[in-house]
Each structure stands twice: as structure tokens, then as C-alpha cells.
VOLOKOL-521902 format. One record per residue: residue in three letters; x, y, z of N, C-alpha, C in turn. Coordinates in pm, whole numbers, plus 50000, padded with zeros to 5 digits. Example, Ala and Ser with C-alpha at 12.3 -4.5 7.8 and 13.67 -1.06 7.14 Angstrom:
ALA513194943150780512304955050780513204967050780/SER512854977550708513674989450714512905000350787/
end
This chain:
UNK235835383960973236025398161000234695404861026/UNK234305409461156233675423561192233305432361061/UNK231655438561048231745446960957232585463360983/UNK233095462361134233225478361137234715477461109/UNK235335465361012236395467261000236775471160863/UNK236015469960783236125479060644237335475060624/UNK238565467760559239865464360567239845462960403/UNK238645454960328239345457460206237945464960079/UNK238455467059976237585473059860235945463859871/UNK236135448859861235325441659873233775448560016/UNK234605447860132233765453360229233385468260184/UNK234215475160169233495486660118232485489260036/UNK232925485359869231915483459780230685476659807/UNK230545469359890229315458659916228875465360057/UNK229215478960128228745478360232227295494060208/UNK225895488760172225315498260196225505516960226/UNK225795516360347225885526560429227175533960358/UNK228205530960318229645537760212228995536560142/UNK228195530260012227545538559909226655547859928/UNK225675549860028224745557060011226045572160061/UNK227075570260125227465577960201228375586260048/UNK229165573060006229475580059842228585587059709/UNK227625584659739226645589259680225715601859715/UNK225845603759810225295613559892226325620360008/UNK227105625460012228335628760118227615639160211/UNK226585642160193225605646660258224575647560373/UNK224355629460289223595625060398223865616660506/UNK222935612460589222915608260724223945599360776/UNK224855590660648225835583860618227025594960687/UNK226975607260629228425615460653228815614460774/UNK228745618260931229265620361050230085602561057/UNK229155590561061230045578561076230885578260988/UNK231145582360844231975578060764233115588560802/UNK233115600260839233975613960851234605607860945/UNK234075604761071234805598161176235635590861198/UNK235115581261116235705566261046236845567360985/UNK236775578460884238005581560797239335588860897/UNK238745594360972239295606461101239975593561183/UNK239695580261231240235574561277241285562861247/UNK241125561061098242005553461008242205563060875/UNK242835567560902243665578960746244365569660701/UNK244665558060685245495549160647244625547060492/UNK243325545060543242615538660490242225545360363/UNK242375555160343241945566960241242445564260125/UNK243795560260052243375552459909242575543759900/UNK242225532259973241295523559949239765532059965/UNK239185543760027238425549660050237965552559871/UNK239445561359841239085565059690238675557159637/UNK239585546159574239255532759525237825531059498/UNK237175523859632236095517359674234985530359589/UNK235095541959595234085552559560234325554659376/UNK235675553559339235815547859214235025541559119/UNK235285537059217233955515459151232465520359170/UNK232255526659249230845531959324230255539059192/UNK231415549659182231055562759047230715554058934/UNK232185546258876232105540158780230645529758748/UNK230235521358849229405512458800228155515858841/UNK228295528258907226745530959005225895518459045/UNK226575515759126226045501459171224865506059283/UNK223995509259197222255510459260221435494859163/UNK221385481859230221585466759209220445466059230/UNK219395458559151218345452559178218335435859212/UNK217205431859231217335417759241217015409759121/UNK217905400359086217795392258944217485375658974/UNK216745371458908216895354658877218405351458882/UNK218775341758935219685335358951220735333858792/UNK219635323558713220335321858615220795338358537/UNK219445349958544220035365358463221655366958502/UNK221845363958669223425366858740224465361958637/UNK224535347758630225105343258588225435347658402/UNK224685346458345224685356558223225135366958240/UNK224795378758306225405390658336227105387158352/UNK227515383658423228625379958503229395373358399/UNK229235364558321229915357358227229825369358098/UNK229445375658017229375387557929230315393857957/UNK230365403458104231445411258146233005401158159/UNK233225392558198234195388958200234965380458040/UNK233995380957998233785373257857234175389857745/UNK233785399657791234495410857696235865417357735/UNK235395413157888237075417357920238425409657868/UNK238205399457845238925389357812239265388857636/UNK238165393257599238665394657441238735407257413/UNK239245414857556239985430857462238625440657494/UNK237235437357470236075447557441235545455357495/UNK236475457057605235775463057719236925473957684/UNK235665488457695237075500957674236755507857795/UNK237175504957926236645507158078236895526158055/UNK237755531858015238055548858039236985552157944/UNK236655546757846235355552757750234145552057842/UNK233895541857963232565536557960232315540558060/UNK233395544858128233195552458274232015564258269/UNK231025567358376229485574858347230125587258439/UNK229945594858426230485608958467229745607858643/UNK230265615358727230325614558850228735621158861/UNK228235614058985227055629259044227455638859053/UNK226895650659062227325663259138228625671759018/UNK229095663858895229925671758817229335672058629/UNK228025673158664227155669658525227815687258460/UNK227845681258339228485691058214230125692558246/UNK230705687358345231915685258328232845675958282/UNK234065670558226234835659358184235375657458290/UNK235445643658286235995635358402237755639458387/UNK238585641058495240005642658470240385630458427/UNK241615633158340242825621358292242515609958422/UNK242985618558481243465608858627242415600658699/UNK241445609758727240355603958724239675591458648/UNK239585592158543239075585158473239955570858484/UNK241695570258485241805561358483241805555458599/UNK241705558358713241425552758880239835546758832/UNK239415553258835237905546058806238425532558685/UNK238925536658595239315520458498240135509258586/UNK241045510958680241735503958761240425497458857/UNK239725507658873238965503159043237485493558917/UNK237105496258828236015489758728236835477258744/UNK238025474058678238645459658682238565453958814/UNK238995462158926238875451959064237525449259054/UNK236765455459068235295451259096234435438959009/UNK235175442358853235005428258829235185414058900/UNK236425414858905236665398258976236475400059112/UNK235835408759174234895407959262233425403259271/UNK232605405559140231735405059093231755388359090/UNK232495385758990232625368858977232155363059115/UNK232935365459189232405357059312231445361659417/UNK230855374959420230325378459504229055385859434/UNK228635384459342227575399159311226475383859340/UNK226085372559344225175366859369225165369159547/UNK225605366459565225615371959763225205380759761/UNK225495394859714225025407859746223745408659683/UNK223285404859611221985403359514221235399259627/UNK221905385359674220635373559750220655384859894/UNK221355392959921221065400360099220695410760035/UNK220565420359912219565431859907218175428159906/UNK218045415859877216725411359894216275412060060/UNK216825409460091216095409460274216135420460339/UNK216985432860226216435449760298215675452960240/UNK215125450760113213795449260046212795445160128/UNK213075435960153211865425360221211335432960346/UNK212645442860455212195448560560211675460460521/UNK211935466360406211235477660362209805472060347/UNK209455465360242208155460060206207535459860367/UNK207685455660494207075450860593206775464460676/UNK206895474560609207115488960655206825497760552/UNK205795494960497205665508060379205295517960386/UNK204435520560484204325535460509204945541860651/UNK205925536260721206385546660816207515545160791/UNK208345563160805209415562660842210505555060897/UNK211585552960831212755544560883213555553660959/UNK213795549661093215195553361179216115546061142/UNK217285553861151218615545461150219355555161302/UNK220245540161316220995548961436222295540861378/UNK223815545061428224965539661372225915538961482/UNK226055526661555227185528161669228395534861686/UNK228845547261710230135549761675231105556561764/UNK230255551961895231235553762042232165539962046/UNK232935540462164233285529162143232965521562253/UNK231875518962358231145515862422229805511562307/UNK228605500862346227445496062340226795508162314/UNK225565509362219225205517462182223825506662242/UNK222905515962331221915509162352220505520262308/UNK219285512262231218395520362148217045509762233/UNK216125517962311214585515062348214055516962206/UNK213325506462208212155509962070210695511462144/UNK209905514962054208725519462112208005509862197/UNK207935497462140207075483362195207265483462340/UNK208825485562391210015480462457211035477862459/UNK211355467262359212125463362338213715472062338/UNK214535460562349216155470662338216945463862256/UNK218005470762225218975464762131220725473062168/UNK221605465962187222815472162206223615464462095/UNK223895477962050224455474661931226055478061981/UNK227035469061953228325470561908229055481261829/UNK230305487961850230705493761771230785493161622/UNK230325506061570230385504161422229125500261359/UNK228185488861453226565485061379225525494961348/UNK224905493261250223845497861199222855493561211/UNK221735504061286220085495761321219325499461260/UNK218615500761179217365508861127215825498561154/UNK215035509961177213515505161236212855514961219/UNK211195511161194210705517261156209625529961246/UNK209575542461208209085551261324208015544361405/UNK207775543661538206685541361634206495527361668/UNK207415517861615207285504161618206565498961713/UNK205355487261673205155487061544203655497861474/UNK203355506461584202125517261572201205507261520/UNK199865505161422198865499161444199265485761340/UNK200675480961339200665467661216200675457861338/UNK201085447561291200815433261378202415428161321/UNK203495431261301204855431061260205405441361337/UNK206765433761446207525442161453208625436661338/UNK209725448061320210215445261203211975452861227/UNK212945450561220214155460661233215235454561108/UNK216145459961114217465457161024218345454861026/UNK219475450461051220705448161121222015444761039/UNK223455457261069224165457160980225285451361129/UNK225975445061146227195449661218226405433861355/UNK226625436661481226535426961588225645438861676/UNK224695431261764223705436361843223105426861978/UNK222985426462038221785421762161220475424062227/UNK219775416062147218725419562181217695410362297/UNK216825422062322215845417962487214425421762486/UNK214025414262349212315413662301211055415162394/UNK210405427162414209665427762458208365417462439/UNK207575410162500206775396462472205505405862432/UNK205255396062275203965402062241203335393662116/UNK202315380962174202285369162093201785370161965/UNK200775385161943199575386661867200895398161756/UNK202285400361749202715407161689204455404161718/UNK204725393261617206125386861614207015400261607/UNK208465397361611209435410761631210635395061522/UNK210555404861434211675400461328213175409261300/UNK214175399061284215225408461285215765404561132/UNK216175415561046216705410760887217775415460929/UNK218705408160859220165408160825220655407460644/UNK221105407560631221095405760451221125390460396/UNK221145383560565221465370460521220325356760591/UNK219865364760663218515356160783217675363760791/UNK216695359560848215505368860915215245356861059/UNK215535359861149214935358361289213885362361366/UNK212775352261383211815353761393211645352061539/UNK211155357761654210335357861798209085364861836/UNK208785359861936208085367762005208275372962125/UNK209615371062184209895377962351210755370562375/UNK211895373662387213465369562454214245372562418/UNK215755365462494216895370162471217755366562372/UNK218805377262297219665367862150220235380562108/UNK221395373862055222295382761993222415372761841/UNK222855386261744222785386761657224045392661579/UNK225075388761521226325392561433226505391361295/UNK226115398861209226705398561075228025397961087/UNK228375385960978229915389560910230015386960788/UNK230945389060713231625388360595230385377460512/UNK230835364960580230145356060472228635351560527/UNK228135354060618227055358660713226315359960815/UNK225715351560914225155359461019225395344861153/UNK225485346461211225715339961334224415346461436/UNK223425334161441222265340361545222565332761679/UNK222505339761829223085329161954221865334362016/UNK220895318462114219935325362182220625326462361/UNK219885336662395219995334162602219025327462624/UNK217405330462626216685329062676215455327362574/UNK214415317862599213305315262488213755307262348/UNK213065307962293213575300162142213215313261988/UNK213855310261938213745318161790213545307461694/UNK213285312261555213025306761456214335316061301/UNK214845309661253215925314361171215585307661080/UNK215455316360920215015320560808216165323660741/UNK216785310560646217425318960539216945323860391/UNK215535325960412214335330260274214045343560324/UNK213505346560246212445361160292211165360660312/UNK210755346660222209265344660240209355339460336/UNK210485334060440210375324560584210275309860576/UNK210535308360506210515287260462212185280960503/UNK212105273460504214265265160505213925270960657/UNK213305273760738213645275760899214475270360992/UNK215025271061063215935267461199215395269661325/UNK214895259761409214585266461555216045266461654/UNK215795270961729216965279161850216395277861929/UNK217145273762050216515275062199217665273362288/UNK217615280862378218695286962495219555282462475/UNK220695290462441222265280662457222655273962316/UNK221675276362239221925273962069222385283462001/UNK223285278361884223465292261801223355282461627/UNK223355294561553223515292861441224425297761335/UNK225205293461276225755303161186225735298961031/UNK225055308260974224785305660835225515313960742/UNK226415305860663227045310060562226195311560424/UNK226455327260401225415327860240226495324560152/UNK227435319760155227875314260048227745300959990/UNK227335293060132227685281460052225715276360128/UNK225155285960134224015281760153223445273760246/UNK223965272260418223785262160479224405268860594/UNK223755262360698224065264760810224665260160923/UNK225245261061026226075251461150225085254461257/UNK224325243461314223795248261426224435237861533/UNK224765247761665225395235961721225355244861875/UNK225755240562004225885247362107226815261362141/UNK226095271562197227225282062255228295280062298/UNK229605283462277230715282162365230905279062459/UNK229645290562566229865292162728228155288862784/UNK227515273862748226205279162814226525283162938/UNK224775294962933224765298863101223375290863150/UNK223305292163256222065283163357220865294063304/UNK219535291263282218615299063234218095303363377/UNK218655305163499218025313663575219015317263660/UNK219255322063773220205321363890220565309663983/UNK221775308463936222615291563998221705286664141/UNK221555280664141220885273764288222355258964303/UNK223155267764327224095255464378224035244964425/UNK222655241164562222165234064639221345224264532/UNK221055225864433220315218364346221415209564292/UNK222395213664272223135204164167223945193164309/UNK223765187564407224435181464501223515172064511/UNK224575159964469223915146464469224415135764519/UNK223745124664591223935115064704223195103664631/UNK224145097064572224195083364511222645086564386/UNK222355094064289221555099664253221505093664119/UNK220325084564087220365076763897221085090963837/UNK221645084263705222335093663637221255098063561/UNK219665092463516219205102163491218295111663525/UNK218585112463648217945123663761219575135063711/UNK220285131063691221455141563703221135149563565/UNK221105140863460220865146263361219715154663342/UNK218595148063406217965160863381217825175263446/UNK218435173463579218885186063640219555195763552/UNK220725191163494221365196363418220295202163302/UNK219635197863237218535198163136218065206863170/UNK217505203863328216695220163337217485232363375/UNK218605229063424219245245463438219905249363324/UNK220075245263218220655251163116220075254262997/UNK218485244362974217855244062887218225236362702/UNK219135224862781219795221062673219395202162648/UNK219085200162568218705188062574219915174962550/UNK219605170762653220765157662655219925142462616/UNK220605135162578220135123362499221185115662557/UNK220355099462595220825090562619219365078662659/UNK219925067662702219175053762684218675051862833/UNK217475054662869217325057463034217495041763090/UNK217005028963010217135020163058218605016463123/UNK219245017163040220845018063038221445024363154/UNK221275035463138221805045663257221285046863399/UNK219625037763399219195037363538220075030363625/UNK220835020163536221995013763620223035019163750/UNK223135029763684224025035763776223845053263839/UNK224495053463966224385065764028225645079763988/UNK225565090764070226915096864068226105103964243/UNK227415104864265227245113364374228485122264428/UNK228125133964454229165147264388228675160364428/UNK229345171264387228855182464417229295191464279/UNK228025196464179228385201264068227975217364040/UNK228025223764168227305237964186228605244964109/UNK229555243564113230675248464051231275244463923/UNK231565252763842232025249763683230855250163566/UNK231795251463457230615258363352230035243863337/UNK229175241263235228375228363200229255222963155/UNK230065225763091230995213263000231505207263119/UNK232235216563193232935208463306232135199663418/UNK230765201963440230045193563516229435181363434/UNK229855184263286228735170663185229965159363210/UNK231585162663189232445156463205232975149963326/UNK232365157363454232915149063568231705138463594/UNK230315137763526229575131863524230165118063457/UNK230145119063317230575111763238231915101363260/UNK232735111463328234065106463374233975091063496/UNK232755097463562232235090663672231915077763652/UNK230985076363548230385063763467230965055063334/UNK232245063463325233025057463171231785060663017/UNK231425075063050230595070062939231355084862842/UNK231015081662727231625092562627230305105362597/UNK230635115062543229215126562482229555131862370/UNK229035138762290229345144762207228215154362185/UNK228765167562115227095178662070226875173661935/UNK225865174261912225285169861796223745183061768/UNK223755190361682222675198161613222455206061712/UNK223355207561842222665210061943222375207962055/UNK222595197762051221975185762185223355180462211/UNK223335171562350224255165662385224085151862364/UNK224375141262314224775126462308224875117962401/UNK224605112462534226065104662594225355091062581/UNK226595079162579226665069962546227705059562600/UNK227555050762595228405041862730229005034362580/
end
């Protein structure tokens, strides 16, 4: 699931931008959330709910040692369980109603919405722990200038120039924040990323352009890539150039990317899928006339292919000098030209990390 789909308590409670927005109905949060609500009224008990849990636990979360989580987490469920938890006593009075009593009613919605959030907690407060760390981390890389935020909420591409150059079209519903004048006199570019975006890195070797997510940090210096948070976490896909993907903050456990690669790293289970795009495209404009071949070693074919797509194919050149193809492959996506190749010679392929396989 998309973050701009907000569908259950879980996405809400864990989504930044609704707490600061519950917490502040004020601030810069209000117009997307008003809207939001303006376009799904459905959604408005779970709205309460989710702000419930917000009031009740004031979930303003720091970052803990692993093992503190686990302690924490076992206590609370460990008093709930033997009765000790008196959730309508423990409930902390709302912002904004200091010297007043919480209503009957009130109070017990907040005890209902404290229990969901528990066995929410169980499985998720180490996730949310491990991605407040990497808006930390983009804060730290930005300490003295101003943060922009912008919040997609047309329903068209929201496209944002940053100062360097660079662009970013963000998807409905995403959240960008960056820091004023990027990057003015640091040697870090640096941005934030809530929701799905595309970005078109202005080249600048002496001052990398990093993108945080709560769950990666993607590292370049000039090219093309899109970028999608979801639920369990971030899916990085390159066009053009290569990236470097970070599931640390200090930047260690890395992943390289290069054209036509993607990644998708689950913070749950700590690991990542890297494997080919759906649809590669040719890294420049088709030259049809290039791909037409007259009795041509297969690995002259292969590497044609290699170079218009930027994808590395593997196989045994001794082997394959054996034989030719001759054909016309200006037409069809790559899969379909790797297969009439293959088809040609009886040989099998497979993707592997990335790369293509073939093998007789």
C-alpha cells in the first residue's frame, strides 16, 4: 500500500506528518490533512482513533538500543496482561485543554485507541524507531538551514526545482522536505522523502545529493531514479547512471544500482531484493539499425544488447562463439529480444542480482 492511502490506524499513527498535524492543527500539516479529510469523510472515525493514541501516548519517540525496545515492549504488554494497566487513569490530558478534565467519553476512546496501539507496538515500534533515525540523520546533515517541506496534493505530479538544479516529481500525496538554498556553502546535498518521487540529479562530483527515506539513504552524484516508500519500505529503481543504497545512516550494508536495476528493501525483515526493472528502457534513443544482424557471433549480439540497455549479461564466450543469430531486433522490449535470441540457439537465461544468466 501507497503512503497517500492512510487506510488503517497503523498508517496513521506511524505517519509523521498526521502527528505533527494532530499535534499542531495549526501547522503547515493542516491544508493536506483538511483536504484529505474533505476527500474521504469515510475516514473520520479512524481519523479520531489514530489522534486518540497520538493524545494518549504522545508519541514524540526517540531512538533506543535495540535490546531498551524490547524491554519496553515486553513491560507494557506484560502489565496489560496481568490486569495493571489502568489505561482511563493514565491517559495525559490533551494539548491545548490544560486545567481541564478529559470527558467520560473521551477518556474512554483514548483507552480503546491506547490498547490498539499496543499490539501495534509489539510488532512495529522497532521499525518506526529504526526510520526516525534516518530523519534524524537528514536533520543532523542540515543543522543550520531551514527545512522546506512541500506536500503533493493535486492530483497530477507535483514537480519542485531545487536550488543546485536538480528536480523531483513527486506523486500524489508525497512529502519532500529539503533544506533552504540547497546545498548553499556545505559539500552535501541532502532531501527527505515520504510517499514516491522522480528524480533528475543535477551532476556535481565534489558534493553527493542523498535521498533519506525512513528506510534507505541513496546516495549519487547526477542521474536518473525514482524512489517509493511503502508500508514495509522503500523500493529504489535507477534510469540512468548508478546509485549507491544504504540501509544504515552511517552508510555501510551498501547496494550499488545501475540502469535498469531496482531495489526493494524491506525494514522488516532487514534485507533487500535487488533484481531487474519490469520494463528496461535502452539508455539512449533506439537506433533500430544497430540491433540488425547477418549471421552475427552471439556474443557480438549480446553485447549490443549490453550496451543499449546498460544491463549486464553473463555467459561463456568460448561456448557461444560457436554460433551466430541473424534477425532483426529493433522492435520489442528487451525481454522479448533476449528470448528470440535465446530461442534461436536453444539456450535458457535467467536474472540473477540483476544481471542476466544465459546458458546452453
Amino acid at each position: 500500500m501507497s503512503n497517500e492511502a492512510y487506510d488503517s490506524l497503523d498508517d496513521l499513527v506511524f505517519s509523521r506528518s498526521f502527528r505533527n498535524w494532530a499535534l499542531n492543527p495549526e501547522g503547515p500539516e493542516a491544508d493536506f490533512w483538511t483536504n484529505w479529510l474533505a476527500y474521504n469523510p469515510d475516514r473520520l472515525p479512524l481519523v479520531n482513533q489514530a489522534k486518540a493514541v497520538i493524545y494518549a501516548f504522545q508519541l514524540n519517540l526517540r531512538p533506543l538500543p535495540e535490546g531498551a525496545i524490547d524491554v519496553e515492549v515486553r513491560k507494557v504488554l506484560q502489565k496489560l496482561r496481568d490486569g495493571r494497566v489502568n489505561l482511563v487513569r493514565e491517559v495525559p490530558v490533551r494539548p491545548g485543554l490544560r486545567g481541564r478534565r478529559p470527558s467520560r467519553a473521551w477518556t474512554v476512546a483514548a483507552s480503546f485507541a491506547a490498547v490498539a496501539i499496543i499490539a501495534i507496538l509489539a510488532g512495529s515500534l522497532r521499525r518506526y524507531l529504526h526510520r526516525d533515525d534516518f530523519y534524524h540523520s537528514f536533520l543532523a546533515a542540515n543543522p543550520t538551514k531551514p527545512i522546506r517541506e512541500t506536500i503533493a496534493d493535486t492530483g497530477a505530479l507535483t514537480r519542485i526545482t531545487l536550488a543546485d538544479g536538480s528536480t523531483a516529481r513527486l506523486s500524489h500525496g508525497s512529502h519532500l522536505s529539503w533544506p533552504e538554498g540547497l546545498p548553499a556553502n556545505g559539500r552535501k546535498r541532502a532531501v527527505f522523502l515520504e510517499g514516491e518521487a522522480f528524480f533528475d540529479i543535477a551532476h556535481d562530483a565534489s558534493k553527493p545529493f542523498y535521498v533519506y527515506t525512513r528506510s534507505v539513504v541513496t546516495k549519487v552524484l547526477g542521474t536518473s531514479f525514482s524512489v517509493n516508500t511503502v508500508t514495509a519500505g522503500t523500493i529504489v529503481s535507477v534510469t540512468t547512471g548508478k546509485v549507491s543504497v544504504y540501509r544504515r545512516t552511517d552508510l555501510s550494508d551498501g547496494v550499488i544500482l545501475t540502469a535498469n536495476q531496482q531495489i526493494t528493501y524491506d525494514a522488516d525483515k532487514e534485507k533487500g531484493d535487488k533484481r531487474l526493472v519490469a520494463d528496461p528502457k535502452p539508455l539512449a534513443v533506439a537506433d533500430t539499425a544497430a540491433l540488425k544482424f547477418d549471421s552475427t557471433p552471439i556474443p557480438m549480439v549480446f553485447r549490443r544488447l549490453q550496451a543499449r540497455y546498460g544491463i549486464t549479461i553473463l555467459y561463456d564466450d568460448a561456448t557461444f562463439s560457436k554460433w551466430s543469430f541473424s534477425g532483426n531486433l529493433g522492435n520489442g522490449s528487451f525481454y522479448q529480444q533476449l528470448i528470440i535470441v535465446c530461442k534461436t540457439i536453444k539456450a535458457s537465461w535467467e536474472a540473477i542480482e540483476g544481471n542476466i544468466v544465459v546458458y546452453l
